[in-house]
N, C-alpha and C positions, 0 to 999 in steps of 0.2 A: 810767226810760224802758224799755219793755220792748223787744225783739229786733226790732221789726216796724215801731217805731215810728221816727215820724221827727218831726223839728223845722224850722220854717222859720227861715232865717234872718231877723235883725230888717232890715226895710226900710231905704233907706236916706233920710236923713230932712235938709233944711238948714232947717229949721227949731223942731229941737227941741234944748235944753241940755243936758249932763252925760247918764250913763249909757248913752248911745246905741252902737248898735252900731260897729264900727272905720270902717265905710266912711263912718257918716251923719258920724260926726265929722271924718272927715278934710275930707267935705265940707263942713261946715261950715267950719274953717279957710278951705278952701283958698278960699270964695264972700267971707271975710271980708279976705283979703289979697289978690282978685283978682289971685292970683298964675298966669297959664294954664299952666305945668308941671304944680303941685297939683292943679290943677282938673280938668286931664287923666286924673292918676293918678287921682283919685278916682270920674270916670266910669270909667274900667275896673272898679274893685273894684265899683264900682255894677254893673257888665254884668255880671261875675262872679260876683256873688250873687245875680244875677237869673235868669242862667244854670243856674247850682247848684239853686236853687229849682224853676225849671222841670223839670230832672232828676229831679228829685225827687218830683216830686209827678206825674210822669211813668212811676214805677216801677209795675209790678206786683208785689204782695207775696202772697205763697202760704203759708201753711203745711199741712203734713204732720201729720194727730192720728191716733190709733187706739190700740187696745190692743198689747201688746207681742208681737211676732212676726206682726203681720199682713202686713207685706212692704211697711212705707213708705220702709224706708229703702235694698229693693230700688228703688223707685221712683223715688229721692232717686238713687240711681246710675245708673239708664236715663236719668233726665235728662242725667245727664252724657256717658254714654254717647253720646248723641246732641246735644247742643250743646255741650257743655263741651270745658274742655283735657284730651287725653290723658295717662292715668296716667304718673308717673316710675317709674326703677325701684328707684326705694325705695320708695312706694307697693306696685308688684307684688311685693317680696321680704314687704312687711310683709303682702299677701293670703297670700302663700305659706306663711308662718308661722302665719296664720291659718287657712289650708285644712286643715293637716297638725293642728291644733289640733282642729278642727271633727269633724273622722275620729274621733279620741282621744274625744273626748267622747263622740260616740253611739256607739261599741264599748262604751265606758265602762256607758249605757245600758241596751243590748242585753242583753249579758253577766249585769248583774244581773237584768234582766227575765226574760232564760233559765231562768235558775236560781230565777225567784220561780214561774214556770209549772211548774213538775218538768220542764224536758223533757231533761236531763240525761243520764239512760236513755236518751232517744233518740236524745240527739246519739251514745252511745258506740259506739250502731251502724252508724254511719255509717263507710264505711271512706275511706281517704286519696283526694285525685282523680284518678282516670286521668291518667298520664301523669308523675305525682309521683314524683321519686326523688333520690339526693342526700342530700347534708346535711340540706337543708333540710327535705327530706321528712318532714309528720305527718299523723294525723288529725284530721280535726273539734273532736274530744273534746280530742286534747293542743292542741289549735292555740288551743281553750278554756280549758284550764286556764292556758297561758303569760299569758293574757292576766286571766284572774283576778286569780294570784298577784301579774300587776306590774303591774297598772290600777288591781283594782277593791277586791281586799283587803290588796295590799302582804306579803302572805307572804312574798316569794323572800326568800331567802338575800341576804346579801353576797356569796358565793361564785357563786351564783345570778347578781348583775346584773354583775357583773364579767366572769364567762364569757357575758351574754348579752348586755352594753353593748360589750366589745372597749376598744379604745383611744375614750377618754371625748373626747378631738378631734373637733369635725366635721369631715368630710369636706373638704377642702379644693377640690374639687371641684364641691361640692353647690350650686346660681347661688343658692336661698332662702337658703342660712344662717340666720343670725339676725337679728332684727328687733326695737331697742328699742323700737319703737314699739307692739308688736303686746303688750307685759306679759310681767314674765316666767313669766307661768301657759303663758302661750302658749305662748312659745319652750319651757320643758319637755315639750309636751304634743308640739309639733312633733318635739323628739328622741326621745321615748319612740315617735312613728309610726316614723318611721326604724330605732328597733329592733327591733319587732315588726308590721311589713308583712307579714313573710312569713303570721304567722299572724292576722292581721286577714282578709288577702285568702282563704286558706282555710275559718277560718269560715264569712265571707259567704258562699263560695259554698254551703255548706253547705244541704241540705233544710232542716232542723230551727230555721236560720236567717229561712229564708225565711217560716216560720209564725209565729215572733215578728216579725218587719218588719210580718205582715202586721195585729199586736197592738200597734204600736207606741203606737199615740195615748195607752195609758196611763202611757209616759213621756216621752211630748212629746220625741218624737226631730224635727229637724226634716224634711221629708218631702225637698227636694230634694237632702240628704245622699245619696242614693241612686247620682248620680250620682258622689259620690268613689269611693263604694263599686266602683263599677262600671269606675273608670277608675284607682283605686289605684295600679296599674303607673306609670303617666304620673308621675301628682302623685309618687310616691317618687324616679324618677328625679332622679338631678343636675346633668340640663338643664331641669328641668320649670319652669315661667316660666307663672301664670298666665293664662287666656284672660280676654276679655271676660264668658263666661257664669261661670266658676268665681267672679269676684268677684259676679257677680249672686248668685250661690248662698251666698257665704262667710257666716258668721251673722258680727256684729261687735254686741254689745249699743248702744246709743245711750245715755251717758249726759252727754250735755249737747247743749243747743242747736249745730245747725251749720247753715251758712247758704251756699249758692251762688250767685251770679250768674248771668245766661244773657242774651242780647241774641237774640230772635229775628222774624224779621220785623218788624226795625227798632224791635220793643220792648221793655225793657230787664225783665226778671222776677229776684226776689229768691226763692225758695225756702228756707222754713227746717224744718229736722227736729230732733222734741223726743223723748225716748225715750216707750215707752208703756206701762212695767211702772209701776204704782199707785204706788213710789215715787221716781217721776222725774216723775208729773203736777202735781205743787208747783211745778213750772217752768216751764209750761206759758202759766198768768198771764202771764207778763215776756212773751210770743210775743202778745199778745192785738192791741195796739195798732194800729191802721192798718191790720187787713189786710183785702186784697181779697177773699182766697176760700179757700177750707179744703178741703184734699181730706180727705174722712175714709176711710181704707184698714180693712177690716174683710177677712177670712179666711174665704170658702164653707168651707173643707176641716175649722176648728175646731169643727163642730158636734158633734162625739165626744169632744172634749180639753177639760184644766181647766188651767188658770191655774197656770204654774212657780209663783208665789208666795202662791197659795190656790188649794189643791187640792180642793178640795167645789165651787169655782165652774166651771158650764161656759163656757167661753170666747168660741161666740158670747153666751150673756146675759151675758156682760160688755160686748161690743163694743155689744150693743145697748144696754145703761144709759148705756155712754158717748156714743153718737150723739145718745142722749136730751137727755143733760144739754149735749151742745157745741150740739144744733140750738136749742134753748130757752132760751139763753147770751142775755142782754140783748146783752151784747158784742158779738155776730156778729147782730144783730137786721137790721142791713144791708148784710149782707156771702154772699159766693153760698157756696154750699156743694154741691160734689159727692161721690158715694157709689160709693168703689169695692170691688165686692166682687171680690177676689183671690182666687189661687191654682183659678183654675176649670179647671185643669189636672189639678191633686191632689183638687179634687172631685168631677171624673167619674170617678176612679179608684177613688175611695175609699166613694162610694155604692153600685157593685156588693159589698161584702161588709159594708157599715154604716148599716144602716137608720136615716132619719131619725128618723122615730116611734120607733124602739127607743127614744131618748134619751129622758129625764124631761121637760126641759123644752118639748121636741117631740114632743109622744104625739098633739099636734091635728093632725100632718101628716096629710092625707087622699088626698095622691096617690100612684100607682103607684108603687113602694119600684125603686131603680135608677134613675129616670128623670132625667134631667138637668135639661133644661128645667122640668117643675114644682118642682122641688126649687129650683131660683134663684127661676123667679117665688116660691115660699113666702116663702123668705126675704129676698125685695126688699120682700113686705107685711109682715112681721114690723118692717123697718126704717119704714116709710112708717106703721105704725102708733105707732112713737114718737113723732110730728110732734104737736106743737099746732095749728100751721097746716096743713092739708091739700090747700096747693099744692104742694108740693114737686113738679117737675118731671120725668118719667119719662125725659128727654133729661141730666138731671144725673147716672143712674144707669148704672154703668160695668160690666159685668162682663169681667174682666181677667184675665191671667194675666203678673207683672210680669217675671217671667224671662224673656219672649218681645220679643227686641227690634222684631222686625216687629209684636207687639202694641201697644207700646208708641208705635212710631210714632204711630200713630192716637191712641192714650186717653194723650199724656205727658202732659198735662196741661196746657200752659203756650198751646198755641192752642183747646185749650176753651176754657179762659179767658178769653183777648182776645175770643171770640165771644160768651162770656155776659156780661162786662162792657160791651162797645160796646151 
């Protein structure tokens, strides 16, 4: 039975023998010893699985498809955000863990990216920032090397992590700690931020910094990292207690079906999200069953970037192969499907210095290079041109920006829904 799917209860029946469901049987008993307690009991269990049924086939069922880093499982969290039950704080410690994780990685990134560009030389001439003094006090350049040595090539010394780790205790103080939930990749990654904050946060501010971020797409750094970057001081803190947008922003890979409930305007929605990297779509199947309607989330900002796990492919003609094959799905032959193009946040930002046409598989783009608007209609015909059917509905087409909760408002999804189903 796949994720999506449901079953009806068997009816309940007094007039059929053996193998029948608990209720038909009891009624039948109970009509056979015209006993009125029995008989009672067993119209309840009757109204109860009548009830049930009704429920049931009563639900709106949703799932979340797309390729991997399109921002569905931001979306998967806006929902919550806005109907569901607020985070515990074990939830917010295990973001927290996560956040400090997220940081670790795209330095992780960065650093090599730096040094694959030559800009090395350049960073050396960059001197410490005004205002810098203390202990703590480096430049650019050492503030880069620290973070080489104990990131990205593992160099230091023993001597080395011992004078740069301190007492190997966490802070007792610190509200994140640690977090099993979060893996223990994470929780390392989190204490290695704690070590070297000081020189993460001076890099970034770094010039020489600011020209690889603006090169990133060719290590799939994610884009709204930008804001740990920028807010670093907070998240290091030992009060710092995730916001609402940090968990929109936090990456957490999806690698298995998850499923939320939502009751809104009296109608009851099942939401499920399946991950979207090539080797999490085998699972994908088991989500097929019963459902109503498919948001499929696809990434405006990936038209420059290739696939964490096939790097010659560019990321939206994946997204778009994918649309192909879920809209053309016998499966989904009656079921609604809408098209949201995300992160249109990160892609008016990102088309002032990254020509569409530059890209290979976009050299047919014919419109003015920076311009927003045509750059989404291209890409809205690019999708509409996967269709076999060439109805597909220009009101099913979403362009979104999912970290934006007053966005989201409008496009959650779940009262489109009930308006394109009724």
């Amino acid at each position: 039975m796949g994720c999506g799917a449901s079953t009806d209860a068997p009816p309940a029946s007094s007039g059929q023998s053996g193998g029948g469901g608990g209720g038909g049987a009891y009624a039948e008993t109970a009509h056979q010893t015209n006993d009125p307690e029995k008989t009672a009991i067993s119209s309840g269990i009757d109204r109860e699985l009548d009830r049930a049924r009704q429920q049931e086939e009563g639900k709106v069922k949703l799932l979340l498809l797309g390729a991997g880093e399109s921002g569905k499982s931001t979306i998967f969290k806006q929902m919550r955000i806005l109907h569901g039950s607020p985070r515990s704080d074990d939830d917010l410690r295990m973001y927290g863990v996560v956040i400090r994780s997220n940081v670790i990685v795209a330095i992780r990134k960065l650093c090599t990216h730096l040094r694959n560009l030559g800009l090395e030389d350049s960073l050396a001439q960059e001197p410490a920032p005004d205002g810098e003094d203390g202990p703590e006090s480096m430049t650019p350049r050492q503030a880069y090397d620290e973070l080489i040595a104990h990131l990205v090539d593992n160099t230091a010394s023993v001597s080395e992590d011992m004078l740069q780790n301190g007492d190997s205790n966490a802070n007792p103080r610190d509200w994140v700690g640690q977090s099993p939930r979060a893996g223990l990749a994470a929780n390392n990654d989190a204490k290695q931020f704690l070590q070297h904050v000081n020189a993460i946060r001076i890099l970034w501010q770094s010039k020489t910094m600011k020209e690889v971020w603006s090169k990133r797409a060719a290590v799939n750094v994610i884009d709204g990292h930008k804001e740990y970057f920028q807010d670093i001081q907070r998240i290091a803190s030992p009060s710092f207690k995730p916001t609402t947008q940090d968990i929109l922003l936090a990456r957490v890979r999806t690698t298995q079906v998850v499923m939320e409930r939502y009751r809104i305007d009296g109608i009851d929605f099942e939401m499920y999200d399946v991950g979207g990297q090539r080797s999490e779509r085998r699972k994908w199947i088991d989500c097929f069953d019963h459902v109503d309607a498919v948001i499929f989330v696809a990434a405006l900002s990936e038209y420059d970037q290739t696939l964490a796990e096939a790097k010659r492919t560019n990321r939206m003609v994946e997204a778009l192969e994918l649309f192909r094959s879920v809209c053309n799905n016998r499966a989904f032959a009656n079921t609604s499907i809408m098209l949201f193009l995300n992160k249109k946040d990160i892609f008016a930002e990102k088309i002032l210095y990254s020509d569409i046409a530059a890209q290979r598989p976009f050299y047919d783009y014919a419109g003015p290079p920076k311009d927003f608007d045509h750059g989404v209609l291209y890409f809205i015909q690019k999708f509409k041109d996967c269709l076999i059917d060439d109805e597909f509905n220009d009101s099913f087409i979403h362009v979104t920006c999912a970290t934006d909760t007053n966005n989201s408002k409008s496009r959650s999804g779940c009262p489109m829904v009930s308006s394109y189903l009724s």
